[in-house]
C-alpha positions, 0 to 999 in steps of 0.5 A: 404795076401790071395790068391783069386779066381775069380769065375767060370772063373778060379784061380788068382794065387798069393796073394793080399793084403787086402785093408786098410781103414780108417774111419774119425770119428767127433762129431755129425757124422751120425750111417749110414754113417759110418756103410753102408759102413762099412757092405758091406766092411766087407761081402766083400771077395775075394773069396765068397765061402771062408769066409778067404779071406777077402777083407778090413780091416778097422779101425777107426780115432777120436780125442779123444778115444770114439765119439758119433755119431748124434743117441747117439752111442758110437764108439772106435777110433782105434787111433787119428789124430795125429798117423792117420797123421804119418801112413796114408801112410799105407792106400788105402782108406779114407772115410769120413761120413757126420751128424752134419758137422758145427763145422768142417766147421767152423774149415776150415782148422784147423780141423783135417779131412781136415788135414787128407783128405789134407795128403791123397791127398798130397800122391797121387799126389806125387807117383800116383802109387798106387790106392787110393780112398777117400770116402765120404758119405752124408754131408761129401762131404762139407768137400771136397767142403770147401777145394776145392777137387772137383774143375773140378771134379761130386759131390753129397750130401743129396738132402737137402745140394745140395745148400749148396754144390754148394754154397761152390764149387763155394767159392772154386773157386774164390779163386782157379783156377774157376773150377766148380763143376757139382753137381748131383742129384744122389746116388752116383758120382766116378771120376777118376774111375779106371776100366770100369765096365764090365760083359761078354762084357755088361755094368755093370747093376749098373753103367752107365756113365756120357759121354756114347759113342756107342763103348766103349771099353771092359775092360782089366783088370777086373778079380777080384782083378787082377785089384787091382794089375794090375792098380799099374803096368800099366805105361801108367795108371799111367802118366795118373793120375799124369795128372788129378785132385788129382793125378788121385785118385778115388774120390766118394761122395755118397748122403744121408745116405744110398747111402753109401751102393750103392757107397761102393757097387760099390767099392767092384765092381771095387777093388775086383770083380763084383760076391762079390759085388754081393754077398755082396748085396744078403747077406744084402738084399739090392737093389744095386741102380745106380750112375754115372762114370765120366771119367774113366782113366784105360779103 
């Protein structure tokens, strides 16, 4: 718990929880996939001129204690599917990196990532309540194809599996209610956004949306991480997702390799504030790359 402040604006009084994430880890899983992500939520802190202030705290996920990703790195598993399953309730954000995803296509659902991505979901749309976001990056985003998650929903992947992609959401809708899947040519696509991105009364400069209308309507609760608190208590919100797709939970696909960094960015945007994401990107020296928003529910 840390208390925050939100730049030159003024002070959030009170503390807010630091954000849970879970890392799912495979065989074969691609370095950059899960270390982009995991430097931009690292460098991320509430306050940026306070190095207390931690915004995320992640963790790790495998079936065994050591996985060896696709470039021969070694990585130690904070726990196992089984233990991730029982406390999955505990997290506020799932992310699932892509590399060698064959074997857990194959697998279907009997791997246990899709067990763990079904749980996840399973909870948001028995209390869509709380914000949870599911992540994934590259090829990852076949996992979420097979099991038919992006059903009605915008989704991306490596320009080199965009067939592949399409091939498995339309699989998935035979055998489920026929919602198609609009698959992007884009870094990164987030449904079900949570806040309409907004700095000093203009359109965030890094997100632009699918469905832009001539008088979009300025955010209402887009004080750093007061969003993080506020999207949990607005009643109105809340029916809202329990209406949509996955309990309204924020789903983004991210394209290849690097763009994890752009849509993990984003995040930060959108949970914390717009000055750490900035700041996150200053720190690494990174040029912030756009994707798309795809009908924002708290706006």
């Amino acid at each position: 718990m840390s208390a925050i402040v939100d730049g030159p604006d003024g002070v959030i009084d009170g503390p807010v929880p630091t954000i849970n994430v879970l890392f799912t880890m495979h065989p074969g899983f691609d370095t950059l996939d899960l270390c982009g992500p995991l430097e931009v939520l690292g460098h991320a802190r509430h306050n940026t001129s306070d190095p207390n202030t931690k915004a995320f705290n992640c963790r790790f996920v495998a079936e065994k204690e050591h996985t060896v990703s696709a470039q021969g790195a070694s990585f130690r598993a904070h726990m196992d599917f089984e233990d991730a399953m029982e406390d999955i309730a505990e997290f506020d954000m799932l992310v699932v990196p892509g590399g060698s995803v064959d074997p857990v296509l194959k697998a279907g659902k009997e791997s246990p990532v899709q067990k763990l991505i079904q749980k996840f979901i399973e909870l948001q749309e028995g209390d869509p309540s709380k914000e949870r976001t599911l992540m994934s990056v590259c090829t990852g985003s076949l996992f979420l194809a097979q099991a038919g998650h992006l059903q009605g929903m915008g989704a991306t992947t490596h320009p080199d599996f965009y067939t592949k992609l399409e091939i498995l959401c339309q699989e998935a809708a035979r055998k489920g209610d026929y919602q198609q899947t609009d698959v992007m040519e884009v870094p990164y696509v987030v449904n079900n956004a949570r806040f309409a991105l907004d700095v000093d009364g203009k359109d965030n400069p890094f997100v632009f949306s699918k469905k832009p209308s001539k008088e979009r309507r300025r955010s209402i609760a887009r004080k750093g991480s007061d969003a993080w608190r506020d999207g949990m208590r607005r009643r109105e919100s809340i029916a809202r997702r329990a209406n949509l797709p996955l309990g309204g939970m924020r789903l983004v696909t991210s394209g290849g390799v690097t763009t994890g960094i752009d849509a993990s960015l984003y995040l930060v945007s959108a949970m914390v504030s717009q000055a750490a994401a900035e700041e996150v990107a200053r720190v690494m020296q990174y040029d912030w790359k756009k994707g798309v928003t795809v009908d924002g529910i708290d706006v």
